[in-house]
N, C-alpha and C positions, 0 to 999 in steps of 0.2 A: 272534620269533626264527624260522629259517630251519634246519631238520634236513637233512642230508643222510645216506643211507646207500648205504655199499660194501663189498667182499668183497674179502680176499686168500687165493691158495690159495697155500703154501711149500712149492716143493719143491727143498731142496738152496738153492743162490742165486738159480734161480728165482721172480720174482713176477708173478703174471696176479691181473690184475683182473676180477672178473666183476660186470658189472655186468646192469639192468633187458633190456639190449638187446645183449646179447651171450648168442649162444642152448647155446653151449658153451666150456669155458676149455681148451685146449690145454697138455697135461703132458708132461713126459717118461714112458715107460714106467718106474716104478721096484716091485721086489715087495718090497723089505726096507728101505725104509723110512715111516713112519708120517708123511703128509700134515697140514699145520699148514694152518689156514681161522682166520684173522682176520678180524673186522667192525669195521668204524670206522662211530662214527656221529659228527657234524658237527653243535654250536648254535651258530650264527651272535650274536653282540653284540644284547641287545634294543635299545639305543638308536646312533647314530650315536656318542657321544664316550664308548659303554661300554667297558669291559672283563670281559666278564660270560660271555663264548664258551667253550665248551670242547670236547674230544675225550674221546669214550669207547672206549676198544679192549677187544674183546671175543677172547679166545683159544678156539680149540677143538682137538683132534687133538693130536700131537707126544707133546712129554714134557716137564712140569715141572719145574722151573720155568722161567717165560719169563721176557723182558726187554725193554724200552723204551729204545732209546738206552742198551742197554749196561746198564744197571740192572734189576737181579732186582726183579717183582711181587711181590707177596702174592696168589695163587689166580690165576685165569686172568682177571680185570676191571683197567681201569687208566686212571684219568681224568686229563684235564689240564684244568683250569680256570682259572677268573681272565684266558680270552687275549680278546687285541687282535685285532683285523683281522690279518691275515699270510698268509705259506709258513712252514709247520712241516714239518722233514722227520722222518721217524721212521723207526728201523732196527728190527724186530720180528725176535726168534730165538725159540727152544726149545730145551730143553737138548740135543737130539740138532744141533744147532748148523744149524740149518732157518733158514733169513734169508732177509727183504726189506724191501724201500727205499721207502718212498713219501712222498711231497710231500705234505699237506692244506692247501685253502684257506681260509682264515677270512674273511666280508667283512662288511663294516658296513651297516646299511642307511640309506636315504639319508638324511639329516635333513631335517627342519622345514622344509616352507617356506610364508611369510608375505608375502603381498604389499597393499597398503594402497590404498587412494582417500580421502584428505583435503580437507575444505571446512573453512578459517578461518573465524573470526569475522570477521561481515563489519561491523561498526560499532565504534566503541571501547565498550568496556562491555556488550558485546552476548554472547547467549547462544544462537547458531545453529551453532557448529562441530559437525561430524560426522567420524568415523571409520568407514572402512566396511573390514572385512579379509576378508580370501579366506586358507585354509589347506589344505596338504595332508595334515593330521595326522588320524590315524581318531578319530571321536568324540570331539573334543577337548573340552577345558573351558577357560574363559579367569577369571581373576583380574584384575582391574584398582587399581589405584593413581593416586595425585595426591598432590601436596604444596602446590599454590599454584593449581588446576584446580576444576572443582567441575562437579556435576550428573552424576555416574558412577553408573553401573549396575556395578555392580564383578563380576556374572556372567556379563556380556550380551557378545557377541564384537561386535558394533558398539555406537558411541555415538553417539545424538543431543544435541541440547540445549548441546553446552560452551563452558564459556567459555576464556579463552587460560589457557593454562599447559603440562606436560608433565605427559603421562598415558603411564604403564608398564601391562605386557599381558605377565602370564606364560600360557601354552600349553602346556597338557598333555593327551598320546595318553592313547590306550586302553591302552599299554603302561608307562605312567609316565614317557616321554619328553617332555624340556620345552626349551620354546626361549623366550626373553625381546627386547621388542622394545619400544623410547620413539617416541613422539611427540611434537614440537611441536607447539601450537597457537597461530598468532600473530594478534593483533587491529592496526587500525589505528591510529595514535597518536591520541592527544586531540587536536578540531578547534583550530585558532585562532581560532574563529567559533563557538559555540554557541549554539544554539535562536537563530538569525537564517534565514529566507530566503533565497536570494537576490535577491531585489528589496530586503527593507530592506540588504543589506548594500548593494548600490549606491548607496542614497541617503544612505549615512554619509558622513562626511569622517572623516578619519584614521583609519582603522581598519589593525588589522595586516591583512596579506597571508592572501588566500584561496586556496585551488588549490583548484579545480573540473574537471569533475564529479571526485567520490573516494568510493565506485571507478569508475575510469575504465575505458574500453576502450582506451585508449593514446595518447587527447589531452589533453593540458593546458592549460588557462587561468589565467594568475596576476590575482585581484581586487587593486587598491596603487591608492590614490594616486598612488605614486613609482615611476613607470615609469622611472627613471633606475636603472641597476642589473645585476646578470648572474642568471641561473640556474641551479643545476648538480645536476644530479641523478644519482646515485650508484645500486647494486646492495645487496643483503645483504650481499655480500663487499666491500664499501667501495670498488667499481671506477665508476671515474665511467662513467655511459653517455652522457653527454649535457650541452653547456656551452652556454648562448644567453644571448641579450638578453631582458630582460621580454617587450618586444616583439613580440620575433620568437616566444616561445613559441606550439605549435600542437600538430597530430600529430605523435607523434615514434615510432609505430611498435616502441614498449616489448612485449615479452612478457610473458605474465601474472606475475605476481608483486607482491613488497611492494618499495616504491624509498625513498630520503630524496632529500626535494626543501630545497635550502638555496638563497635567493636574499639577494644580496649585494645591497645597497643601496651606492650610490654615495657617501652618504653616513657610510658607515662602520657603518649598523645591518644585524645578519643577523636572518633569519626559517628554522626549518628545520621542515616538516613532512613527515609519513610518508603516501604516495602507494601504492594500492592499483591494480594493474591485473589484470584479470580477460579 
């Protein structure tokens, strides 16, 4: 939290602020009547989406009882709590009918912030993703969760080691302030080709369709017998990037990312695998 403190001197309708750097407060001459000095002190919200701030007004001088917004205190103290970020205006008298006006600002501080660097799994079944986070929170602590994920450090603000699934990351300051944040973690699809080389797949005959190299740097090669056929390769978001001939497949100038490669055989059979580019 965030205190602020300020001075009001009342005189009559009169209100001067005197603050740290203001070396005298300018009054009217008055001899018959009794000068009112209110302090206001200011706690700012501990968290961004708190409501925890309050005003404490403190009365001196005048004559009792005083008032807040028209409302009689009890003794010369008078808090407002429970506030939000805002402009609060407040009217302060004395019974000698002594008033002034002043605005207080309330403000939040800034929330949580979490920026991430992710490495997927880079083979299907494989156990190499990492989560790497950067936070601006003081002396945070991190909580981790999974439901379908595994090999969690469930205290550690980065993780090595994971495999695909989503992994949650609650964040919490120094001041009890928490922000919550998911990650996917995705892996390659299951090969169409497993535990073969590439050299024995070449020497097969009929085998299903290979795409090589995966992961790629953004060329493709389709291994088929049946070069008769199309190839269409799609986005995450189901946006086709890319439509060719077996054939003509090559560099296609793809950005890193996960693709679906589905090749349409002439003959009416499809093949779709999940195409990793890096």
């Amino acid at each position: 939290m965030k205190t602020k403190n300020f001075f009001l001197s009342l005189f009559g309708s009169l209100a001067v602020i005197v603050s740290s750097n203001t070396s005298k407060a300018q009054v009217p001459d008055s001899t018959t009547k009794v000068p009112v000095v209110v302090s206001i002190e200011v706690e700012n919200p501990m968290c961004s989406y708190s409501s925890d701030g309050f005003i404490k007004i403190n009365f001196s001088g005048g004559f009792m009882p005083y008032k807040v917004n028209g409302v009689e205190i009890a003794g010369n103290e008078h808090i407002m709590s429970d506030l939000a970020a805002g402009e609060y205006s407040l009217t302060l008298q004395d019974a000698g009918l002594y008033n002034g006006l002043t605005i207080v600002t309330i403000v939040n501080p800034q929330p949580i912030q979490v920026s991430s660097f992710i490495n997927h799994v880079s083979t299907f079944g494989g156990q190499d993703a990492a989560i790497d986070l950067n936070t601006t929170a003081t002396n945070p602590t991190f909580l981790w969760s999974t439901t379908d994920g595994d090999n969690l450090n469930i205290y550690s603000e980065d993780q090595t080691g994971l495999t695909a699934g989503i992994y949650n990351v609650q964040i919490t300051d120094e001041n009890g302030c928490v922000t919550y944040k998911k990650y996917k973690i995705t892996q390659p699809g299951k090969p169409l080709v497993n535990n073969l080389n590439l050299s024995t797949a070449f020497a097969q005959t009929s085998q299903a369709p290979l795409i090589y190299p995966n992961p790629s740097n953004g060329s493709v090669n389709i291994l088929s017998d049946n070069k008769e056929g199309s190839v269409i390769i799609t986005n995450e978001m189901g946006l086709v990037i890319a439509q060719k001939e077996i054939n003509e497949i090559g560099y296609l100038n793809l950005k890193p990312g996960n693709y679906t490669v589905t090749i349409a055989f002439d003959n009416g059979n499809n093949s779709t695998e999940t195409l990793i580019v890096r």
